[in-house]
C-alpha atoms as an extended CHARMM CRD file, in Angstrom:
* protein
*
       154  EXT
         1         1  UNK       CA             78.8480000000     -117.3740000000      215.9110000000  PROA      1               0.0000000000
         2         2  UNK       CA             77.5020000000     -118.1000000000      212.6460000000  PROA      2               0.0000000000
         3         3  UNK       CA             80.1280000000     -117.8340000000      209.7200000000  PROA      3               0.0000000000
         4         4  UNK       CA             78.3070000000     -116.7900000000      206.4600000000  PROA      4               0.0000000000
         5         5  UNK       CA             80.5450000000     -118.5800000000      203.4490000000  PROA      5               0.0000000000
         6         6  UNK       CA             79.4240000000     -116.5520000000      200.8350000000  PROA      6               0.0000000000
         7         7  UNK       CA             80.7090000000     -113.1550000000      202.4200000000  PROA      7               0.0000000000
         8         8  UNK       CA             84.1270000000     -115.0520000000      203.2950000000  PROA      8               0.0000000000
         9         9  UNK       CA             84.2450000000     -115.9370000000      199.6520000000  PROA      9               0.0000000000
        10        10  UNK       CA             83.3510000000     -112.5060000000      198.3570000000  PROA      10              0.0000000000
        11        11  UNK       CA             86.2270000000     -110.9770000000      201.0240000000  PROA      11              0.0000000000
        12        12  UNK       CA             88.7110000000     -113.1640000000      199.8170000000  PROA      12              0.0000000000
        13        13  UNK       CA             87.8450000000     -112.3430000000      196.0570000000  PROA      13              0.0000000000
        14        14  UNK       CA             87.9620000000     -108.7070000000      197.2280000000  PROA      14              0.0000000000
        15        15  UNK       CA             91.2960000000     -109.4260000000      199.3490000000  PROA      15              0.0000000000
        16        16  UNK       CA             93.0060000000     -111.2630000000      196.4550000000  PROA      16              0.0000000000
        17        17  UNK       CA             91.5950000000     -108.1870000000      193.8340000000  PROA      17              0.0000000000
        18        18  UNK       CA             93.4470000000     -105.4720000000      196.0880000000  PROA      18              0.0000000000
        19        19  UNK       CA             96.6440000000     -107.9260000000      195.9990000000  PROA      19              0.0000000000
        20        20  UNK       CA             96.8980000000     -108.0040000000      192.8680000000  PROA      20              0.0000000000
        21        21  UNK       CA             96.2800000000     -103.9740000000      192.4640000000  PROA      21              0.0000000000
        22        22  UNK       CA             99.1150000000     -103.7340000000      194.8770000000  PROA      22              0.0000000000
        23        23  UNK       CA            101.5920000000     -106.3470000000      192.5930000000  PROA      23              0.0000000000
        24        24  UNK       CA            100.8900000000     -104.4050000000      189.2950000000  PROA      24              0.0000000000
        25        25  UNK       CA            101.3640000000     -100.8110000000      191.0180000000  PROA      25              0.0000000000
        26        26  UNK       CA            104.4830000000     -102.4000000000      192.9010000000  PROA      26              0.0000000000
        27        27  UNK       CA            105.8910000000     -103.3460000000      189.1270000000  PROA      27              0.0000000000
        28        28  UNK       CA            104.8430000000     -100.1010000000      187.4470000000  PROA      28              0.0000000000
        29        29  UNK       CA            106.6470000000      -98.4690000000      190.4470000000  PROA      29              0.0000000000
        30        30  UNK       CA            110.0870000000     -101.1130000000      190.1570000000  PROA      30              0.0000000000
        31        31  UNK       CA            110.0290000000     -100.3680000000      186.1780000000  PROA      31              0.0000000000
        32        32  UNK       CA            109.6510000000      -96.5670000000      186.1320000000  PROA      32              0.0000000000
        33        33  UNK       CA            112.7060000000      -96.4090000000      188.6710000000  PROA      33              0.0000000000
        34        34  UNK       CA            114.9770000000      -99.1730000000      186.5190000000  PROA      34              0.0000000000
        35        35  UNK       CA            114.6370000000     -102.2200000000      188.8910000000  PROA      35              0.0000000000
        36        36  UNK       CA            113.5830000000     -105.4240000000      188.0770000000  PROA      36              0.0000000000
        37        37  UNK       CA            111.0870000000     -107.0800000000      190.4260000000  PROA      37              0.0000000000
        38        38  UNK       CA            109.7060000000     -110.6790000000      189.7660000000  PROA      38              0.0000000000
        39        39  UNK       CA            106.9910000000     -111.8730000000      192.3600000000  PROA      39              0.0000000000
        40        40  UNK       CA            108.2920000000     -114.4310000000      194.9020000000  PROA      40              0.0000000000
        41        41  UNK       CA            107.5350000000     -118.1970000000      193.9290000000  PROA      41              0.0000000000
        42        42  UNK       CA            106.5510000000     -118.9570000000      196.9190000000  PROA      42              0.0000000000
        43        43  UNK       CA            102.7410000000     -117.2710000000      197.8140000000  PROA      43              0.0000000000
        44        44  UNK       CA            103.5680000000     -116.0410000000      201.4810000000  PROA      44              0.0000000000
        45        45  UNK       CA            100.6470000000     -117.5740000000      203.7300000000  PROA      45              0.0000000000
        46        46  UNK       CA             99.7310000000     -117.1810000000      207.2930000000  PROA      46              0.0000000000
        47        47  UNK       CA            101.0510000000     -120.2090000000      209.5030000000  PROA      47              0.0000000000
        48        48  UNK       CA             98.8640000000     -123.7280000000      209.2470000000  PROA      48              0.0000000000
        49        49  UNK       CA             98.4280000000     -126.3730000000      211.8860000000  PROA      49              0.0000000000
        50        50  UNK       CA             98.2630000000     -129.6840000000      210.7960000000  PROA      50              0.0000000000
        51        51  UNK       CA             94.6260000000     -129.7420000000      210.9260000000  PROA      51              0.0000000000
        52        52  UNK       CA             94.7460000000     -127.0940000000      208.2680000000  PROA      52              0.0000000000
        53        53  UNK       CA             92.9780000000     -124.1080000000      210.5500000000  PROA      53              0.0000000000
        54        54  UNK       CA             94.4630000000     -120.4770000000      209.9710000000  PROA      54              0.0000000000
        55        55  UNK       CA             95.3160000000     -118.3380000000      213.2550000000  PROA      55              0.0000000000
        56        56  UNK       CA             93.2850000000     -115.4120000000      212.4940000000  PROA      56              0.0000000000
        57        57  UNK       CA             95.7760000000     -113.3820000000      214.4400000000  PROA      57              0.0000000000
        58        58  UNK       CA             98.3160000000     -114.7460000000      211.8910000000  PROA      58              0.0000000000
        59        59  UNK       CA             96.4000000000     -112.5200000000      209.2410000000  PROA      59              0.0000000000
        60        60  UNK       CA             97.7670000000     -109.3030000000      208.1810000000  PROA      60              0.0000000000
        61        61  UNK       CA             94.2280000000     -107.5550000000      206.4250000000  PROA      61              0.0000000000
        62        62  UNK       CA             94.7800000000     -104.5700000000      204.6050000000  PROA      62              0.0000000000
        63        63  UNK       CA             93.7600000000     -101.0270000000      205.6380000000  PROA      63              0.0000000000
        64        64  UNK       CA             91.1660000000     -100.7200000000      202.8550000000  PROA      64              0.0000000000
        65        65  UNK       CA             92.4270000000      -97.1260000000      201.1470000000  PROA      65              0.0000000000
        66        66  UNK       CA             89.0860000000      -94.8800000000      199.9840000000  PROA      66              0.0000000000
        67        67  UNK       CA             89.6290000000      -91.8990000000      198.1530000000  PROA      67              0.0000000000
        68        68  UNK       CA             87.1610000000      -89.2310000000      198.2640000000  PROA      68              0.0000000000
        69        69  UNK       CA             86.1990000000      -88.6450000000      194.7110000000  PROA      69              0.0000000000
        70        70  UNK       CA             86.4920000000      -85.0520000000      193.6450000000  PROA      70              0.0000000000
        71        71  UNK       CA             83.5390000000      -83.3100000000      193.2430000000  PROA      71              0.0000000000
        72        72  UNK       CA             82.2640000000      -80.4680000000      190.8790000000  PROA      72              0.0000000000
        73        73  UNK       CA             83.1680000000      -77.7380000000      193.5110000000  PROA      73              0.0000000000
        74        74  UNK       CA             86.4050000000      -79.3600000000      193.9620000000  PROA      74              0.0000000000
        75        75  UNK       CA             87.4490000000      -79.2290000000      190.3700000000  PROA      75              0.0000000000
        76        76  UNK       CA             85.9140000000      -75.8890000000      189.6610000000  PROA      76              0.0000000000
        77        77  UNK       CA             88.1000000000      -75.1680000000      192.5160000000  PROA      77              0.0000000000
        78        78  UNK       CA             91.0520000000      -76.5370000000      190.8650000000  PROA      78              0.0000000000
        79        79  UNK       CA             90.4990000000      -75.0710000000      187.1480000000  PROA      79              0.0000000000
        80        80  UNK       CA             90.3260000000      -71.2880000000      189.5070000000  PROA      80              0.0000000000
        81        81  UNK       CA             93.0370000000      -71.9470000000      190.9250000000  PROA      81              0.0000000000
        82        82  UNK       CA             95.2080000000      -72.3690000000      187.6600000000  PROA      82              0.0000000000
        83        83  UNK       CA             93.6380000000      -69.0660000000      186.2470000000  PROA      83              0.0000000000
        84        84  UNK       CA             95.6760000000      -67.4610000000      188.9840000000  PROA      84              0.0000000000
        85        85  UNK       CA             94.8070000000      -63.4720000000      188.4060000000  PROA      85              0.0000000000
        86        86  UNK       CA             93.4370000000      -63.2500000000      185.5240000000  PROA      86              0.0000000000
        87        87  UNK       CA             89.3640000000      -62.4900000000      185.1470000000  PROA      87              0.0000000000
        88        88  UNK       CA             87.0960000000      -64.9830000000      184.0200000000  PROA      88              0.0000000000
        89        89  UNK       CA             83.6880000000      -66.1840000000      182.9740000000  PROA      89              0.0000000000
        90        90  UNK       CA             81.6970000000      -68.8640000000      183.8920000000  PROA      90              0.0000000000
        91        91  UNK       CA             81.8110000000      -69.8090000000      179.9340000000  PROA      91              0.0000000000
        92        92  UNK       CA             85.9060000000      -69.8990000000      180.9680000000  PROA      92              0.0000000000
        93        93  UNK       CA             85.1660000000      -72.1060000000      183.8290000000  PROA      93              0.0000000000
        94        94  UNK       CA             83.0520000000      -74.3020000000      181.5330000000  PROA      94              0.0000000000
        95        95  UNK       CA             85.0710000000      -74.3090000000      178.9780000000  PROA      95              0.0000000000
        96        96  UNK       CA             88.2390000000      -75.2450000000      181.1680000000  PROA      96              0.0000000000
        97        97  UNK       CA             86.1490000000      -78.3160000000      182.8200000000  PROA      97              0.0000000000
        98        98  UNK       CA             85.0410000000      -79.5380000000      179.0520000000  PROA      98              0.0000000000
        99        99  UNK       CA             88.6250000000      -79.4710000000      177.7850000000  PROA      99              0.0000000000
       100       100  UNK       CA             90.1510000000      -81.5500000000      181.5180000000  PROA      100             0.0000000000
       101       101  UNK       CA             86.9350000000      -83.8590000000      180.5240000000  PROA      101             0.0000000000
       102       102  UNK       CA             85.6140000000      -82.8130000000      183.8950000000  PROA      102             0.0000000000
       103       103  UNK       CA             82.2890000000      -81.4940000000      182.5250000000  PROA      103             0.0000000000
       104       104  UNK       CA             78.9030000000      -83.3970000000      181.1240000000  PROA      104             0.0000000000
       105       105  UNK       CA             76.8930000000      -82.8690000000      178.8070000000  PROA      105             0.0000000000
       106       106  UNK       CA             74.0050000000      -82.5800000000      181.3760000000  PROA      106             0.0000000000
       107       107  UNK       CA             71.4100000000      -80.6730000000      180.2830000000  PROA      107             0.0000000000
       108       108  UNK       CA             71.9960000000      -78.1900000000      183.1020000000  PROA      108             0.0000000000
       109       109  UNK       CA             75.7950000000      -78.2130000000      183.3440000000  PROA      109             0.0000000000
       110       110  UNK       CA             76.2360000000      -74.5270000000      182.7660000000  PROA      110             0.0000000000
       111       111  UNK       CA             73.8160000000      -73.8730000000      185.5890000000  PROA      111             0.0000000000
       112       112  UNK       CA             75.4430000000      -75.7850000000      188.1080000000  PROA      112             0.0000000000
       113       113  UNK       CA             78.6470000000      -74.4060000000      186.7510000000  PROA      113             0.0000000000
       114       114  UNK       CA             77.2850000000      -70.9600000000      187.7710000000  PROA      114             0.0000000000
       115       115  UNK       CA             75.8780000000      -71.8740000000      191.0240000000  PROA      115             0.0000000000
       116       116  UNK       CA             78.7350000000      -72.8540000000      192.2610000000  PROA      116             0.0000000000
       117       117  UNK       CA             80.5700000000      -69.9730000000      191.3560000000  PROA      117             0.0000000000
       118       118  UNK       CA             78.3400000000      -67.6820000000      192.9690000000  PROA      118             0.0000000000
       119       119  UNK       CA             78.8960000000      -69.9500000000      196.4270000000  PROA      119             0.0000000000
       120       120  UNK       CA             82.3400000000      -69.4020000000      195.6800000000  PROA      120             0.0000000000
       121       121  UNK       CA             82.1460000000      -66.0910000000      195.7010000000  PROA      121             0.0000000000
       122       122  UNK       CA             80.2710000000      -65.8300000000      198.6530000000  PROA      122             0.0000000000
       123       123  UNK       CA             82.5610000000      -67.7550000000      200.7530000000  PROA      123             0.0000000000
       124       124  UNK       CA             85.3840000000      -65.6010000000      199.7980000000  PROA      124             0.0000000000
       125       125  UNK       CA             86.8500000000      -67.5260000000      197.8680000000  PROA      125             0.0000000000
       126       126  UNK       CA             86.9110000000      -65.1370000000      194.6200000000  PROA      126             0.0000000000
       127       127  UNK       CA             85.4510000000      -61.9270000000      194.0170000000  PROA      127             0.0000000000
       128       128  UNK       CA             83.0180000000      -60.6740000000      191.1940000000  PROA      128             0.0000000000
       129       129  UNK       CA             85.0930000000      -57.8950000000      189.3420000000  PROA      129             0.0000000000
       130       130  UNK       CA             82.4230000000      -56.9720000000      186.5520000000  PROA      130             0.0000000000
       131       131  UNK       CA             78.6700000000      -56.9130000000      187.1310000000  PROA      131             0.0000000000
       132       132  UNK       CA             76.9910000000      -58.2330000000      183.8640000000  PROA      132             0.0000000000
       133       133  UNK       CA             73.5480000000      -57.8400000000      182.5580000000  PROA      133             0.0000000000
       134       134  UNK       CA             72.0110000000      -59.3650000000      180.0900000000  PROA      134             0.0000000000
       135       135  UNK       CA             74.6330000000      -60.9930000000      177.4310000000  PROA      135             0.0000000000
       136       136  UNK       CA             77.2180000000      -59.5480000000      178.7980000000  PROA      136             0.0000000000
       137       137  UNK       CA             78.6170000000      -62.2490000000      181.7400000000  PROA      137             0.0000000000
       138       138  UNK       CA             79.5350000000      -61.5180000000      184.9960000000  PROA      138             0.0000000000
       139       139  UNK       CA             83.6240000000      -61.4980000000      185.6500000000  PROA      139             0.0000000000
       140       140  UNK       CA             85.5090000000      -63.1920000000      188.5760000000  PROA      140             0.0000000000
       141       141  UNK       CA             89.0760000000      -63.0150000000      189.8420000000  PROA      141             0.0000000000
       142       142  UNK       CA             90.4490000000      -65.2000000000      192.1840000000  PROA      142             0.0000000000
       143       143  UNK       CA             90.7710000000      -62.9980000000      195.5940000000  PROA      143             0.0000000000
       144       144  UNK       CA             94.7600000000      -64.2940000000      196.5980000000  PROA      144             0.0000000000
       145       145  UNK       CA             95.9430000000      -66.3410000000      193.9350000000  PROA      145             0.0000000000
       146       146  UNK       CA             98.5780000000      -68.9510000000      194.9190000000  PROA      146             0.0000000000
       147       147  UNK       CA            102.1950000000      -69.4070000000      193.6790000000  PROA      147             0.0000000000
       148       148  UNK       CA            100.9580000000      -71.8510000000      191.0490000000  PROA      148             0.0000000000
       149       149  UNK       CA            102.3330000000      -75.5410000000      191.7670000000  PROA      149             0.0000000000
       150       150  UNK       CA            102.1760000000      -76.8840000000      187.8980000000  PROA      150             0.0000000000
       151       151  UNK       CA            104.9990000000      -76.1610000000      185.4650000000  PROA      151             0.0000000000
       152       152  UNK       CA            104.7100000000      -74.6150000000      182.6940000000  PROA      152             0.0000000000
       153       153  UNK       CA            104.8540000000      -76.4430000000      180.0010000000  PROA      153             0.0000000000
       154       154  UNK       CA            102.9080000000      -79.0430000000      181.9450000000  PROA      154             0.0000000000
């Protein structure tokens, strides 16, 4: 079995990235709750023979941690959710997305906005309330709006 160095160097730079992610969250963490934390002097390493050669089952390797990054749907979803029963546009939704910084100034943002409304509505998720034409918009409610989890004030 062939051992390719540069991909053991690029894991390590990788491994020793996440560590240090993990120190600086582990501080934040200690500081917002009043404790002081110092890092230990002493790096902790897996066990060494003499001959220098690390026990691989010594290793403890990290459960890598991907988050799914939220998608347009998913925050439309969100900025719906927080209009709890009141009726809406997709100008609102837009609007809603632009202030969060969620939205883009794609050429075809409103568009996309509005398609994926209209899925929304026909999943169920909220129903059309006002049928527009021309420039007057279309208005949506969400169908069972949730006790809101935010604050006020928030």
């Amino acid at each position: 079995m062939a051992i390719d160095i540069k991909e053991l160097d690029r894991e390590i730079a990788e491994t020793k990235q996440y560590l240090a992610d993990l120190e600086a969250t582990r501080r934040v963490i200690a500081k917002r709750a009043g404790t002081k934390y110092s890092l230990p002097d002493e790096p902790i390493l897996p066990r060494l023979e003499e001959t220098g050669t690390i026990h691989l089952d010594d290793l403890v390797i990290p459960k890598r941690v991907t988050r799914k990054k939220s998608t347009l749907t998913d925050d439309i979803r969100g900025i719906i959710e927080r209009f709890g029963n009141q009726e809406f546009t997709v100008t609102h939704v837009e609007a809603a997305l632009k202030q969060s910084g969620k939205a883009t100034d794609a050429k075809h943002f409103k568009n996309r906005v509005s398609v994926i409304i209209r899925k929304l509505t026909e999943d169920g998720v909220i129903k059309r309330t006002h049928v527009g034409k021309g420039n007057d918009p279309h208005h949506y409610q969400l169908k069972s709006p949730r006790v809101s989890l935010v604050k006020s004030g928030d």
